[in-house]
Backbone as a printed PyTorch tensor [residue, N CA C, xyz], in Angstrom:
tensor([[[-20.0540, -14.7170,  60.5870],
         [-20.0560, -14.8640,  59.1540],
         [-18.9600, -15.8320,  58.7240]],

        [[-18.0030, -15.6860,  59.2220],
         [-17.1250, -16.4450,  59.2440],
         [-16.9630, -17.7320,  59.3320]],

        [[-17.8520, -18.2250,  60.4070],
         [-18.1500, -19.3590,  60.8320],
         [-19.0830, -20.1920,  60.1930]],

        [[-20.0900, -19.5930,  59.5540],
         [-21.0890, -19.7260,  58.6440],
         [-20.1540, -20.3960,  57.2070]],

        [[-19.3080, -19.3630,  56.6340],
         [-18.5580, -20.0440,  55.6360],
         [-17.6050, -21.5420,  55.5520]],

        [[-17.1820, -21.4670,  57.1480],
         [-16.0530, -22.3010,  57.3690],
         [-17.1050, -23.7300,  57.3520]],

        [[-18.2530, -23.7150,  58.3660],
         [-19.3730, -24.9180,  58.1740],
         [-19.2530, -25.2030,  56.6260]],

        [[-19.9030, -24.2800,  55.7900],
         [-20.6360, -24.8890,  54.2090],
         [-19.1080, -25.4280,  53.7500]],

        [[-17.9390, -24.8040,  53.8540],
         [-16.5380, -25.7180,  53.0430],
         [-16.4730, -27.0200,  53.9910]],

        [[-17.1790, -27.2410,  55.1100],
         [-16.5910, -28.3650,  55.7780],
         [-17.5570, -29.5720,  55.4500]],

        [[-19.1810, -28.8450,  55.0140],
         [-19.7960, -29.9200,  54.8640],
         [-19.8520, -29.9720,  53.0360]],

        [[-18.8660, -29.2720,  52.5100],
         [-18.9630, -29.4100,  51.1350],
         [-17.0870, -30.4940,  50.7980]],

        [[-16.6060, -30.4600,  51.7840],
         [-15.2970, -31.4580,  51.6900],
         [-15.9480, -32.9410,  52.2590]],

        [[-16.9890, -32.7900,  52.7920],
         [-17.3380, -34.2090,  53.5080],
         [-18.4400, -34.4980,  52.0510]],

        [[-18.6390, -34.3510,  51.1180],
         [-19.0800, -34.9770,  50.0440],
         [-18.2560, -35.9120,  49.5060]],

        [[-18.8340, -36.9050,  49.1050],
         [-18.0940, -37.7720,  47.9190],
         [-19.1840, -38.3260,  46.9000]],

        [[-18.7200, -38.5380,  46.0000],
         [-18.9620, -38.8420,  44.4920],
         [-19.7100, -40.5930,  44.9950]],

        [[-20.5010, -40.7200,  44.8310],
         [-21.0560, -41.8920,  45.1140],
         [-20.9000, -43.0750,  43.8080]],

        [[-20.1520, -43.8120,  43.9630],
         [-19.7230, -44.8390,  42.6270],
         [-21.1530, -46.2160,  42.6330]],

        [[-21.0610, -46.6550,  41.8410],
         [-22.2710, -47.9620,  41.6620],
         [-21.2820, -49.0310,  41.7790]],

        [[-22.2260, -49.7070,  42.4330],
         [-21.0040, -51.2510,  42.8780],
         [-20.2180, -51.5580,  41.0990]],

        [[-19.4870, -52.4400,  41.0750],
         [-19.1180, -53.3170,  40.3140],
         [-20.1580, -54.2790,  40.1110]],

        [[-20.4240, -53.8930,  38.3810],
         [-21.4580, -55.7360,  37.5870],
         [-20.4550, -56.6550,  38.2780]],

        [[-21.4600, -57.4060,  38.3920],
         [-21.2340, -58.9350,  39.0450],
         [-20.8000, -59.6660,  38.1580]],

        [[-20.9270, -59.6470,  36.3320],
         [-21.1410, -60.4350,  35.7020],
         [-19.3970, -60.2700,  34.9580]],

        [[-18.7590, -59.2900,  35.2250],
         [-17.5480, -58.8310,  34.6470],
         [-17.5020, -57.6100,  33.9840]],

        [[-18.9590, -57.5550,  33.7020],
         [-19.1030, -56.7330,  31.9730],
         [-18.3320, -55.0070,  32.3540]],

        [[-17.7210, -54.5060,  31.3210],
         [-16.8650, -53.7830,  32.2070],
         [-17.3540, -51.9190,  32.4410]],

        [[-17.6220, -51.2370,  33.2230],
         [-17.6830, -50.0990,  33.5950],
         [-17.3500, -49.2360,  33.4130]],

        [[-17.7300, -48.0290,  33.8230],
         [-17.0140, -46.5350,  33.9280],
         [-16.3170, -46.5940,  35.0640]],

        [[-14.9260, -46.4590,  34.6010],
         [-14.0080, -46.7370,  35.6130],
         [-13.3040, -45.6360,  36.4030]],

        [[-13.7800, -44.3910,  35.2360],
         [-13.3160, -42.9650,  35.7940],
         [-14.4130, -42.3630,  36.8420]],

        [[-15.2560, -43.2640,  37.2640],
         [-16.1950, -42.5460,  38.4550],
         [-15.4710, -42.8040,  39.7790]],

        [[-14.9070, -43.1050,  39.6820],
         [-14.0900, -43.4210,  41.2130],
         [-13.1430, -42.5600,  41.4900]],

        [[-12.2340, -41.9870,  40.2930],
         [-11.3620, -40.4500,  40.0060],
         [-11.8820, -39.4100,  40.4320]],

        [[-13.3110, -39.4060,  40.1190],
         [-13.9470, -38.0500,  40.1360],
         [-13.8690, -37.4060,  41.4360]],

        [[-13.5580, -35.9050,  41.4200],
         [-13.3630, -35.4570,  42.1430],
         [-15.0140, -34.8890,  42.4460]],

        [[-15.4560, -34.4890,  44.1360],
         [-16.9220, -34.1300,  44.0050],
         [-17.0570, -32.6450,  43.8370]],

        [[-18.4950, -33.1310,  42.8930],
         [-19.4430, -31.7320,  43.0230],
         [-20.1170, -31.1170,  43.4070]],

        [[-20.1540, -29.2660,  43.1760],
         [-21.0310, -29.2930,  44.1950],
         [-22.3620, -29.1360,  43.3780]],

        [[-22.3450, -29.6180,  42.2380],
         [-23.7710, -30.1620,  41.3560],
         [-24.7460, -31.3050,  41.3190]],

        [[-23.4590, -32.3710,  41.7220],
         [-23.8200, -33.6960,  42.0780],
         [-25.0960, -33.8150,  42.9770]],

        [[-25.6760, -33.0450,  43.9220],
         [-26.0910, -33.4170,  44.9150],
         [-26.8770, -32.6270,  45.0930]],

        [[-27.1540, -32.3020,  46.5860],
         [-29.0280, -30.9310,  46.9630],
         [-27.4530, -30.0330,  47.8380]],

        [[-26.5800, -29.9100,  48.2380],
         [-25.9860, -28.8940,  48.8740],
         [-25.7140, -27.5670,  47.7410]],

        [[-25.8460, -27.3890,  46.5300],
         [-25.4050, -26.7190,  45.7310],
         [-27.1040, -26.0600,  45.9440]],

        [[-27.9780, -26.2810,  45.6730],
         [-29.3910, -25.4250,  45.8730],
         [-29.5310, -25.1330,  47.3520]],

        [[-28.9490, -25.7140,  48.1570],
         [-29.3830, -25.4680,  49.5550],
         [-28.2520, -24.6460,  49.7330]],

        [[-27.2280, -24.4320,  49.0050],
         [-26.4900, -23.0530,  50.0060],
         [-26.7020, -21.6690,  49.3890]],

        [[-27.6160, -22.2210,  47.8810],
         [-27.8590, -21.2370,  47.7470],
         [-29.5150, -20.5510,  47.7850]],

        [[-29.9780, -20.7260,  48.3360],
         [-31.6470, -20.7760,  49.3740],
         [-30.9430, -20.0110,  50.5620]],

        [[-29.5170, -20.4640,  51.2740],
         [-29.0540, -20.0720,  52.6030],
         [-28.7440, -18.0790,  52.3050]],

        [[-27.8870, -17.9830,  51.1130],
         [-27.2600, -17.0420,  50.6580],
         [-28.7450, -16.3610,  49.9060]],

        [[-30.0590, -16.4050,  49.3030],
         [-30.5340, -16.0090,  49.2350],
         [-31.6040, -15.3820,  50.8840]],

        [[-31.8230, -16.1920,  51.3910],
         [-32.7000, -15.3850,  52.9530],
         [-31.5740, -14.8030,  53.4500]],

        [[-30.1460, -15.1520,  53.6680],
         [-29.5590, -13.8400,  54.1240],
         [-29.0270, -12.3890,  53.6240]],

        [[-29.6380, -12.6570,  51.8370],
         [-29.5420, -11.1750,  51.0000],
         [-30.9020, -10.6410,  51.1840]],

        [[-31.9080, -11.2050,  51.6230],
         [-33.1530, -10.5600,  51.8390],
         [-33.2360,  -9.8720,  53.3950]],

        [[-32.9880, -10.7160,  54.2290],
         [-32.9140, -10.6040,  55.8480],
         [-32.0690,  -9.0990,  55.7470]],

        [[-30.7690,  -8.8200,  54.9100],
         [-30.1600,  -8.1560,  55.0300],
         [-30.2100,  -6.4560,  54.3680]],

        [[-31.1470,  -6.8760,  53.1410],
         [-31.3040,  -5.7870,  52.4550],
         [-33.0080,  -4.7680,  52.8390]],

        [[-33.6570,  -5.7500,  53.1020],
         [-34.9450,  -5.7720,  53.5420],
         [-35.0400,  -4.2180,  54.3280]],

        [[-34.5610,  -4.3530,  55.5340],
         [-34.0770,  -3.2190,  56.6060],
         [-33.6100,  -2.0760,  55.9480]],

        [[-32.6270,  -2.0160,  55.2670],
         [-32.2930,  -0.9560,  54.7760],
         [-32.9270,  -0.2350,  53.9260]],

        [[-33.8320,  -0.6430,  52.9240],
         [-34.5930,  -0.1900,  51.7590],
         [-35.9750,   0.4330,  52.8240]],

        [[-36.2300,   0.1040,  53.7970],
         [-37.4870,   0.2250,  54.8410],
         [-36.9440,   1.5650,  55.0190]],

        [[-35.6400,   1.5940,  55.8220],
         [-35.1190,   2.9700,  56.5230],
         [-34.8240,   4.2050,  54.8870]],

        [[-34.3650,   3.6920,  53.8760],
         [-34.4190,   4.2130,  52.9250],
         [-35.6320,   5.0990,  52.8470]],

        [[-36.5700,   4.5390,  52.6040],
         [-38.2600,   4.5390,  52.2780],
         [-38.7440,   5.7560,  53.3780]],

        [[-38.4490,   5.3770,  54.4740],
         [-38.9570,   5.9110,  55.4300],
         [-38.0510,   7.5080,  55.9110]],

        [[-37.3720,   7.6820,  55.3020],
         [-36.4620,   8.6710,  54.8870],
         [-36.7350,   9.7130,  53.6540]],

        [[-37.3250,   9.1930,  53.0320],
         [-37.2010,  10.0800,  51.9970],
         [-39.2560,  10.2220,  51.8510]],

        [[-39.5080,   9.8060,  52.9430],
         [-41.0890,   9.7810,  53.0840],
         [-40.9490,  11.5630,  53.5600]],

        [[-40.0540,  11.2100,  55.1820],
         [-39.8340,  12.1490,  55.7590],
         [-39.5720,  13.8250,  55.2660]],

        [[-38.5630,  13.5060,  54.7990],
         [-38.0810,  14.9780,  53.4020],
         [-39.0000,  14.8980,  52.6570]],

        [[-39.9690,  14.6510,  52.0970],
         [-40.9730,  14.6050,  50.9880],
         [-42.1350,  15.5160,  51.8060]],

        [[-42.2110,  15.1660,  53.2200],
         [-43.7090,  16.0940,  53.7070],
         [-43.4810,  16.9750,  54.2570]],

        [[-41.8960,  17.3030,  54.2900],
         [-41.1640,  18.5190,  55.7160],
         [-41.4000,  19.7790,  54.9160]],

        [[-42.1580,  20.8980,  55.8350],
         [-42.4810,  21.6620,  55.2530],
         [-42.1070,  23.0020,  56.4980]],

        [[-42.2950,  23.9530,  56.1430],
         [-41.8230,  25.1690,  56.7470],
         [-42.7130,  25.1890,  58.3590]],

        [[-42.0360,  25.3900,  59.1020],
         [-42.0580,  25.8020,  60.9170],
         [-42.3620,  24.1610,  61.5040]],

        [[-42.2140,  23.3680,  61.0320],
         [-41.4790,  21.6280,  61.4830],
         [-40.1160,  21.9250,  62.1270]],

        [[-40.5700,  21.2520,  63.3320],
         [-39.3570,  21.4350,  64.3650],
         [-38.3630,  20.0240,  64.3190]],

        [[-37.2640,  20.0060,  63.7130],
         [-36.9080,  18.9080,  63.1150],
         [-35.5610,  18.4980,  64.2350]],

        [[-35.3010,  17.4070,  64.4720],
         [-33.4650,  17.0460,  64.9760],
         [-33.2310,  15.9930,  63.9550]],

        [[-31.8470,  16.9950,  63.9770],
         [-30.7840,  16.1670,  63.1950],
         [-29.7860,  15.1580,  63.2690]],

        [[-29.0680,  14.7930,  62.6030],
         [-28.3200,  13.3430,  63.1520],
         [-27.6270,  13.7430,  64.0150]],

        [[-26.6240,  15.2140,  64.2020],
         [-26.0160,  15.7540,  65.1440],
         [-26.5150,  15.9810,  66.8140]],

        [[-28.2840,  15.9810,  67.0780],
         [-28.6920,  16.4270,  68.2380],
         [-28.9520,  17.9570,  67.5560]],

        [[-29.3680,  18.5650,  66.9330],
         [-29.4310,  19.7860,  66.6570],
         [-30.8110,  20.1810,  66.2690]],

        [[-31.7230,  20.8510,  67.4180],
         [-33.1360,  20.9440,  67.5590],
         [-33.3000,  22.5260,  66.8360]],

        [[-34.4570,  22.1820,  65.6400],
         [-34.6360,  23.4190,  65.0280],
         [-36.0400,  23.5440,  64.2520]],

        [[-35.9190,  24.6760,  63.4330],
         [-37.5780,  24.7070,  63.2330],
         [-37.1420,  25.4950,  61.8130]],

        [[-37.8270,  24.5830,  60.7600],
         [-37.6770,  24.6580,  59.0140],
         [-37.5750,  25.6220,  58.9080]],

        [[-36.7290,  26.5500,  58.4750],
         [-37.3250,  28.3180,  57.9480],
         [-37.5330,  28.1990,  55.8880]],

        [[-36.7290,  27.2380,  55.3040],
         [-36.6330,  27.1440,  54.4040],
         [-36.5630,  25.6330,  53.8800]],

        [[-37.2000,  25.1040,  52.8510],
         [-37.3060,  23.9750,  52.5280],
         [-37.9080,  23.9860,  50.7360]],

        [[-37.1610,  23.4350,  50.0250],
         [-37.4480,  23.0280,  49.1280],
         [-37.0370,  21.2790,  48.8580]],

        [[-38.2720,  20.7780,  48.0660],
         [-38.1800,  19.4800,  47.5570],
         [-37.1520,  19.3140,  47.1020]],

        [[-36.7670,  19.4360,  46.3140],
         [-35.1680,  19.0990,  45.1860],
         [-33.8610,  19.9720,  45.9000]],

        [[-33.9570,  20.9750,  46.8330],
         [-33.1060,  21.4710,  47.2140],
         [-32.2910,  20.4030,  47.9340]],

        [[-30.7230,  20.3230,  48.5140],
         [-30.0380,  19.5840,  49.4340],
         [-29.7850,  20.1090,  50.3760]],

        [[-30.2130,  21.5930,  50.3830],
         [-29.5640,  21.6390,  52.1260],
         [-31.0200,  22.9340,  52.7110]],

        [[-31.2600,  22.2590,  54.0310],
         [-32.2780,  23.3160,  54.9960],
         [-32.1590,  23.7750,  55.5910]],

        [[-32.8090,  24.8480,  55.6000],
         [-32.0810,  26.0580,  56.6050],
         [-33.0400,  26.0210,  57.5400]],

        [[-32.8860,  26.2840,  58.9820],
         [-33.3180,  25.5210,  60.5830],
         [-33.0360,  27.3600,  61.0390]],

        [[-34.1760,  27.6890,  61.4040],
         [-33.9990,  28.6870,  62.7870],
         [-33.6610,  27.4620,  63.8950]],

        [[-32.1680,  28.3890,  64.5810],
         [-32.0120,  27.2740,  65.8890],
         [-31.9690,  27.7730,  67.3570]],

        [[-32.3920,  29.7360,  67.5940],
         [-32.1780,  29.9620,  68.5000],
         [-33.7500,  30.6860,  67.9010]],

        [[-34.3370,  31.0050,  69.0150],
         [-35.8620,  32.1140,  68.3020],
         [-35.3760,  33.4610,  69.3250]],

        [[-34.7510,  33.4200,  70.4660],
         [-34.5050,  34.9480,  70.9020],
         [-33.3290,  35.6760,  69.7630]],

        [[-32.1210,  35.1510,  69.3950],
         [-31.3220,  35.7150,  68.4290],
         [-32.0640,  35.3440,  66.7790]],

        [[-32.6030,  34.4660,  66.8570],
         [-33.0270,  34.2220,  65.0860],
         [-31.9530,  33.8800,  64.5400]],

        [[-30.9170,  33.1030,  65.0550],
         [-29.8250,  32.4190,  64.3100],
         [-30.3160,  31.4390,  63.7600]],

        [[-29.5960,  31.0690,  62.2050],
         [-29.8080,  30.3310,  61.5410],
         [-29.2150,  29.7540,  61.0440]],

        [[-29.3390,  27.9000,  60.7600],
         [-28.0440,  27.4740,  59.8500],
         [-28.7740,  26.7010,  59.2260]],

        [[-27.2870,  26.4950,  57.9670],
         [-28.0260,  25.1520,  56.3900],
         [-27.2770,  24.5690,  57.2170]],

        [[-27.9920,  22.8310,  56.7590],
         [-27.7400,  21.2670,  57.0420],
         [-28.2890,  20.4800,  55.7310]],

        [[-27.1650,  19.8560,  55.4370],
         [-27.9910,  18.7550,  54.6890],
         [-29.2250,  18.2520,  55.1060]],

        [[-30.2390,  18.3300,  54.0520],
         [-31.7570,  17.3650,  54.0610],
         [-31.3810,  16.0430,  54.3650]],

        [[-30.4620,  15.2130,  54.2320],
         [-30.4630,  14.0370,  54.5060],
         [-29.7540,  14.4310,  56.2260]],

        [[-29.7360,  15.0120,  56.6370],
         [-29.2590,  14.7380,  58.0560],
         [-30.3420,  14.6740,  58.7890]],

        [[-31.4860,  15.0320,  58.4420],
         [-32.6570,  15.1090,  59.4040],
         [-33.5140,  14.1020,  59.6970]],

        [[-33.0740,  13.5040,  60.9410],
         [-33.6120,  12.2660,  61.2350],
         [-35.1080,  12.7020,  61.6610]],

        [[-35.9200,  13.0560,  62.1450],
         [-37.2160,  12.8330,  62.5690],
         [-37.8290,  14.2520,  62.6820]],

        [[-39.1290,  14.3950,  62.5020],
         [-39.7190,  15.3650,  62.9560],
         [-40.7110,  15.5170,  64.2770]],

        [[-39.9630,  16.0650,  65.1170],
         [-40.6590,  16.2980,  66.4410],
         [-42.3740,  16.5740,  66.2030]],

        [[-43.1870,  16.5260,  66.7630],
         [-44.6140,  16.5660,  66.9870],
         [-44.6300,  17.4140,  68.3770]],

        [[-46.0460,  17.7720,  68.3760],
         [-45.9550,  19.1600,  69.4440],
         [-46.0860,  18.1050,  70.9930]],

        [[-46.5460,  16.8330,  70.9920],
         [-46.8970,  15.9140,  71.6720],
         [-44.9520,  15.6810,  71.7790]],

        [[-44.3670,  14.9510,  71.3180],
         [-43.0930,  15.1130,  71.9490],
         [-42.3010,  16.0130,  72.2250]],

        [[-43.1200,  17.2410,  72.2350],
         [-41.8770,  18.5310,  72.3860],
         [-42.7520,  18.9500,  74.0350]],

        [[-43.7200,  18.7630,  73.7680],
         [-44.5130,  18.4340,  75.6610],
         [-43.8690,  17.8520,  76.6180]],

        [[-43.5500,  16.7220,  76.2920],
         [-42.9370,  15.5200,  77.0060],
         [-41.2280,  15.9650,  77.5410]],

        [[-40.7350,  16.1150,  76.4570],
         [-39.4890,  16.6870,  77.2330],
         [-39.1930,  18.2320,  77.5540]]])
């Protein structure tokens, strides 16, 4: 990222203000174009860095709003005896679930019937009887 910034100031110091020759005839000029310090309006680098800074707010936000989405898909269909793991590694099976509620309560042992609350947002995935086969 860093490096990315240090390029656009290096190719934004290698600009200059492009002056028009001197009339041939004497007749006399704008003499303060040669003062001018450059812009970054003057030219196409001012739309092109920002085209650069727009695909990398998309590239960047894109992903996250997906995992967002796909998160709150999850909590939206989790419903009672869903065998769920949590962000911790903590394999359990819904005993209690409400929509608007924040925290679910997981049977996590079935010979004792111990039970604990976890935040709804900790629950990364819901196992299927097809991956609970497998391992």
């Amino acid at each position: 990222m860093i490096n990315f910034y240090n390029t656009c100031w290096y190719f934004l110091a290698q600009t200059q203000v492009q002056t028009p020759d001197t009339p041939v005839d004497g007749a006399v000029g704008n003499e303060d174009l040669g003062n001018q310090t450059p812009s970054l309006f003057d030219n196409w680098m001012f739309p092109a860095l920002m085209a650069v800074m727009l695909v990398y707010f998309i590239m960047m936000a894109r992903p996250k709003n997906k995992a967002q989405a796909k998160t709150s898909d999850l909590l939206a269909n989790l419903k009672k005896n869903d065998k769920v793991v949590t962000a911790g590694g903590i394999l359990g099976t819904v005993v209690n679930h409400r929509s608007d509620a924040e925290y679910v309560t997981l049977r996590v042992d079935e010979a004792s019937n111990s039970k604990m609350q976890v935040l709804a947002k900790s629950i990364v995935r819901v196992v299927s009887d097809e991956d609970a086969k497998e391992s």
